[in-house]
C-alpha positions in Angstrom: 133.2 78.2 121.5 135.8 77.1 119.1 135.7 73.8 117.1 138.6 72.6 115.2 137.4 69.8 112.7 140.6 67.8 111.3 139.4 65.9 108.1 141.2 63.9 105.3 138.6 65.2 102.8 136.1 67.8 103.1 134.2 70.6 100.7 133.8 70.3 97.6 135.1 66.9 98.3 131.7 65.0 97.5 131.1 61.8 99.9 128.3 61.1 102.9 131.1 62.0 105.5 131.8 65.1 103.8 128.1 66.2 103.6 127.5 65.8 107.6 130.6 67.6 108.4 129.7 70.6 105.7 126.4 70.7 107.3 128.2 70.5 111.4 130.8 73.2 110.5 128.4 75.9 109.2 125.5 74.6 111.6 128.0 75.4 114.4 128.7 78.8 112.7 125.3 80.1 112.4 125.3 78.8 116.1 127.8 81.9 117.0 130.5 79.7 117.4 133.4 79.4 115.5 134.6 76.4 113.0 138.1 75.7 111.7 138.9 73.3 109.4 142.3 71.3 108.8 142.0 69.1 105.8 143.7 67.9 102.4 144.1 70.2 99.3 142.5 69.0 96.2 143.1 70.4 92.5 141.0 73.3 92.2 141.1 74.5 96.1 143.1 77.4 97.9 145.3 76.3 100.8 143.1 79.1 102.8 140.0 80.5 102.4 136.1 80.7 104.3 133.1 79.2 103.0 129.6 79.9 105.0 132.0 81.3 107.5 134.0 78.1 108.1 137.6 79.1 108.1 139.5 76.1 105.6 142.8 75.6 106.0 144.3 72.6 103.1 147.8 71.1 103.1 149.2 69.6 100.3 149.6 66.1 101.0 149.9 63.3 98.1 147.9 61.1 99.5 145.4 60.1 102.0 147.4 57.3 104.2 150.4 60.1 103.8 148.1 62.8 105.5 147.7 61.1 109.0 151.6 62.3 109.6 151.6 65.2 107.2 149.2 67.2 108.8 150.4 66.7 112.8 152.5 70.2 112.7 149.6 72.2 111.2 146.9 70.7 113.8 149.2 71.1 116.5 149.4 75.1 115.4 145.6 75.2 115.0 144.7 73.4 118.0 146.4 75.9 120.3 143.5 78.5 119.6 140.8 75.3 119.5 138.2 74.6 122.7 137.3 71.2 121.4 139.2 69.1 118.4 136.7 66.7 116.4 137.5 64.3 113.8 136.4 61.6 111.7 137.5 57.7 110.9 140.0 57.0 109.4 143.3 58.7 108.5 142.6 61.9 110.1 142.2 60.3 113.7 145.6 60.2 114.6 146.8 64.0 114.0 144.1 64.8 115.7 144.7 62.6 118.8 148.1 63.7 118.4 147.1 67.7 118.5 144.8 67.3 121.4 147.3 65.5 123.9 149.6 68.3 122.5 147.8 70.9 123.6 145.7 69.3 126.1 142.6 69.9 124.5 139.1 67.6 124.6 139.1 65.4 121.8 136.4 63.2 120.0 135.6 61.3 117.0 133.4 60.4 114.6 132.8 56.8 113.4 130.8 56.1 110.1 131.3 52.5 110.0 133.8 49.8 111.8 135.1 47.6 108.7 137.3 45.2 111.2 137.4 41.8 109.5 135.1 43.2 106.6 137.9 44.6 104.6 138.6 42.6 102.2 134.3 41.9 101.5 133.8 45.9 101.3 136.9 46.7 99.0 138.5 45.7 96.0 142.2 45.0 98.7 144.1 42.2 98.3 143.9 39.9 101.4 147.1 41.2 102.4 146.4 44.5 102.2 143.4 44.2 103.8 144.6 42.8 106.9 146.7 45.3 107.1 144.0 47.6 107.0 142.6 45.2 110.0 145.9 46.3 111.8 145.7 49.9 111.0 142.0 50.6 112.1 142.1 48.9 115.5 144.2 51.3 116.8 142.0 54.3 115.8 139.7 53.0 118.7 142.2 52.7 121.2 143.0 56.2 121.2 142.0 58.3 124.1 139.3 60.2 122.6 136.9 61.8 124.6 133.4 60.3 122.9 133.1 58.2 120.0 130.2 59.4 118.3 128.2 57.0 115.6 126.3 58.0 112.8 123.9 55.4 113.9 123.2 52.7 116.3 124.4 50.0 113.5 127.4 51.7 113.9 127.4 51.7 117.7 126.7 48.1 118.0 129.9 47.4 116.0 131.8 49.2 117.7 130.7 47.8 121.2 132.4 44.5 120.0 135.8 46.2 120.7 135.9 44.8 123.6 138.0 47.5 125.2 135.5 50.3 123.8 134.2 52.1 127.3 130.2 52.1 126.2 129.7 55.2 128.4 132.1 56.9 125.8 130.0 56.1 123.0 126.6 58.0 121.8 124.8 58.2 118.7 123.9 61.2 117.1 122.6 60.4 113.6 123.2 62.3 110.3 121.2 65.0 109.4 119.4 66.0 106.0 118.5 69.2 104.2 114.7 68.1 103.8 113.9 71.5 102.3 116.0 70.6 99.4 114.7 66.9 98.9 111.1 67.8 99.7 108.9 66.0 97.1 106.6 69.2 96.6 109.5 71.0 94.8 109.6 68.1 92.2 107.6 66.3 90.6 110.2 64.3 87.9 108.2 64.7 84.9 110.8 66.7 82.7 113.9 64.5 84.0 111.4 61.5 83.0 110.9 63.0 79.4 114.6 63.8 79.2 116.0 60.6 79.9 113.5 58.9 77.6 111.8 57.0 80.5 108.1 57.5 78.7 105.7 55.0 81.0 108.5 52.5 81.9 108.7 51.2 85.5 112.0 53.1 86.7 114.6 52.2 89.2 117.2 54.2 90.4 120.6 53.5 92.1 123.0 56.3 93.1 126.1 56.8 94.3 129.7 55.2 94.2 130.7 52.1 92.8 132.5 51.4 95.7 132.3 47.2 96.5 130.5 48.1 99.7 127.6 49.6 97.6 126.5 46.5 96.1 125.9 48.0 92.3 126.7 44.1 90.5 123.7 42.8 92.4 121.0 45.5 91.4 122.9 45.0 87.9 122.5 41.1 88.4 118.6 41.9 89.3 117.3 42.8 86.3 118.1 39.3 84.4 115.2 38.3 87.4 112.5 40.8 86.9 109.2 40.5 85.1 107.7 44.1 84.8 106.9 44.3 81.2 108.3 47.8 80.8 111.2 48.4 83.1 114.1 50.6 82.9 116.8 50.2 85.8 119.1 54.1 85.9 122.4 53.9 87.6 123.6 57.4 88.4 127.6 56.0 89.0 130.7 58.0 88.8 133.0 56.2 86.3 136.5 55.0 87.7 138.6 52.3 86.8 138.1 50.2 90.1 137.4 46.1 90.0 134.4 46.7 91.4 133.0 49.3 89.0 134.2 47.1 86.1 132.3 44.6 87.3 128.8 46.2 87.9 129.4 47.7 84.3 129.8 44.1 82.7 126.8 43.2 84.4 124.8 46.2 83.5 125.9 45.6 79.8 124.1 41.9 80.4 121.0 44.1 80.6 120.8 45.5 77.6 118.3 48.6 77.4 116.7 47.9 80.5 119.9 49.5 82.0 120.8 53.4 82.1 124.2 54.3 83.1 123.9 57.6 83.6 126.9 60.1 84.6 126.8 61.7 88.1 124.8 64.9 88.6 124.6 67.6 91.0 123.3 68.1 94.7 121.0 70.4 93.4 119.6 68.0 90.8 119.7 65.1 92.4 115.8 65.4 94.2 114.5 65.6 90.3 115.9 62.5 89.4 114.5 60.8 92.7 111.5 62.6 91.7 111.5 60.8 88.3 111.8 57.4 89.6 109.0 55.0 90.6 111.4 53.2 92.9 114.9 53.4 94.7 117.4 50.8 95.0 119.7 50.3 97.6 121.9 46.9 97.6 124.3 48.3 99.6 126.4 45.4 101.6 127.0 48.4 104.4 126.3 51.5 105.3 127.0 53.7 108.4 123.9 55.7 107.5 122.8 55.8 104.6 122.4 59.1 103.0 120.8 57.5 99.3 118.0 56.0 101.5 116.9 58.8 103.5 117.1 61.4 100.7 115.0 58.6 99.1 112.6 58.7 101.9 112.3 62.0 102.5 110.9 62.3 98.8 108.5 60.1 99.4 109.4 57.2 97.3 109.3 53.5 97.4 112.9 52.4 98.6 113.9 48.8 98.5 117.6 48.3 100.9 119.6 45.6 101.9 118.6 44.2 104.9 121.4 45.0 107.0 123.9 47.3 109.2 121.9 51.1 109.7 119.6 50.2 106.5 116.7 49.4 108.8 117.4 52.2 111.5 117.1 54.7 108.2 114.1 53.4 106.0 110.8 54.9 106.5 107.7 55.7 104.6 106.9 52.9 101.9 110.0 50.6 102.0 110.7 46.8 101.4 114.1 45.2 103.0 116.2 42.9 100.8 118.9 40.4 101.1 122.5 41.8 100.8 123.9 40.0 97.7 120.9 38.5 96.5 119.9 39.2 92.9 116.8 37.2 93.5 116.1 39.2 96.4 116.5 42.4 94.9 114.6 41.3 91.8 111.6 39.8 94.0 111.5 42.9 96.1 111.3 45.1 93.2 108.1 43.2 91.9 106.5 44.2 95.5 107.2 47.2 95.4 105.3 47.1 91.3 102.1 45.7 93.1 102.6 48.5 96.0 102.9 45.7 98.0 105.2 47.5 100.4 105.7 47.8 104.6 104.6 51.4 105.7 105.6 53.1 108.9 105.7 56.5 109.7 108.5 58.8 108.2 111.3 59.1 109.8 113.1 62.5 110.1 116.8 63.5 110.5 117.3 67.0 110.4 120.5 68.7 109.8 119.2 70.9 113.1 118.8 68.2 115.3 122.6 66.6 114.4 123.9 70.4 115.2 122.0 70.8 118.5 123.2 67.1 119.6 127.0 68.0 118.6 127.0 71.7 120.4 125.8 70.3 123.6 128.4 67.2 123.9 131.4 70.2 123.1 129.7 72.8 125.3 129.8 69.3 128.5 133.3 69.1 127.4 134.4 72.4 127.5 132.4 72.8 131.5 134.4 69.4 132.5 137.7 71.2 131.8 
């Protein structure tokens, strides 16, 4: 089988989209089958070349909007030797809705999160640019796709109040992890610990983007609310100029030395500094799955999350659910998880194999229907 994947950003593009469809591509690959990819180029990338044995073709496009017409011609050419076309939300839907009726090929798609009406909360946009953003997503679920698949059943909930969403054209098929590379016996923390200067503190840790959907001001906000005698909040942020991050960054300042701003590290290091935490943070406001939670799971740690979208569906383990844009909350669920005062269940697995299997079997019903 043949699986064209059209993508506005892919490897070594670093995001949680990016991460299941690296993982999909090459899955499908060591499958037998055979994975081509149509996305942007980024400095530092070839316009061709195979990784894992996914075959990468990249376009120059100057930005991301602009690549929803730019790369139409070139998924049109690719999709002529493609059994199914898969794509992702959001700019990369419509070149590939566009290729598939071209070549009448089985198309689907899929969503991470439905941000109708939330744009403005979730972004630093102007309320005129974010309805506009209103305007431009809605379409994106009107197209005929074949399947809309959701990275979890958050996700699939929101998009069941499109009213004109066909719920037998839906499915969930949640995002897998590599737990052999956050597996907690590999790590045990103590030489990030000594590194970062952490000695005995009680040690937080946020990671990710400083996107306004990530909630980074109130974890910041937090620690102005916590009692721990020795505490030390890290924030492992990428630095950009965005409103948002200039906020979280005057807030964190607030803090004094109780807050670490750290710069971002690797995949490969990121289980040690898990590892060296006592407990992980995540305030996000929403998230279609929630990579920094599960990878937080998976090494056994402590997680406190926002209460909301897949945040529940994810956490496992040792875990205590907090109220999105609450300091307070944050703060107080932060002391619980001090006293081990924290909700157990059983831990929750998502495997990379499981998300591969899922995908090959709706392409291969596609491909029969035909």
């Amino acid at each position: 089988m043949r699986i064209l994947y059209i993508l506005d950003n892919y490897w070594p593009f670093k995001g949680g989209a990016e991460t299941l469809f690296k993982n999909l591509a090459e899955g499908t690959v060591k499958k037998g089958h055979t994975a081509t990819v149509l996305t942007r180029k980024i400095k530092g990338t070839k316009k061709y070349e195979e990784h894992n044995g996914v075959k990468i073709h990249r376009i120059n496009s100057c930005h991301r909007y602009l690549y929803s017409l730019e790369a139409i011609p070139k998924a049109i050419k690719l999709a002529e030797k493609a059994d199914v076309i898969h794509t992702s939300t959001f700019n990369s839907a419509f070149p590939a809705w566009i290729a598939a009726r071209a070549k009448k090929k089985p198309a689907v798609i899929t969503i991470h999160e439905v941000w109708l009406g939330k744009w403005a909360e979730y972004t630093d946009m102007s309320p005129a640019t974010a309805a506009i953003h209103d305007l431009l997503e809605q379409p994106i679920y009107r197209l005929g796709f074949k399947k809309h698949i959701c990275v979890s059943e958050s996700t699939r909930k929101q998009l069941l109040k499109c009213k004109w969403i066909n719920p037998e054209k839906t499915m969930t098929i949640y995002n897998g992890l590599d737990y052999s590379h956050f597996d907690p016996k590999k790590h045990d923390g103590k030489k990030t610990r000594k590194k970062l200067g952490l000695g005995k503190s009680y040690t937080c840790l946020t990671f990710g983007r400083a996107a306004p959907s990530k909630g980074l001001k109130y974890a910041a906000k937090a620690i102005r609310h916590i009692r721990i005698k020795n505490f030390k909040f890290l924030f492992i942020i990428a630095k950009d100029h965005s409103k948002s991050h200039n906020e979280f960054i005057k807030e964190a300042k607030k803090a004094g030395n109780k807050a670490i701003i750290h710069e971002p590290v690797s995949y490969e290091e990121l289980p040690d500094y898990i590892a060296a935490a006592d407990c992980i943070v995540v305030p996000s406001l929403s998230e279609g799955f929630g990579y920094a939670a599960a990878e937080a799971c998976a090494m056994g740690k402590p997680v406190v999350a926002s209460n909301t979208t897949s945040l529940p569906e994810v956490v496992s383990g040792k875990y205590i659910l907090a109220k999105p844009k609450s300091p307070e909350s944050i703060a107080e669920a932060i002391h619980k998880a001090y006293n081990k005062e924290y909700t157990t269940s059983k831990p929750k697995r998502f495997t990379i194999e499981k998300n591969v299997e899922q995908h090959i079997k709706l392409y291969n019903s596609l491909v029969t229907k035909q």
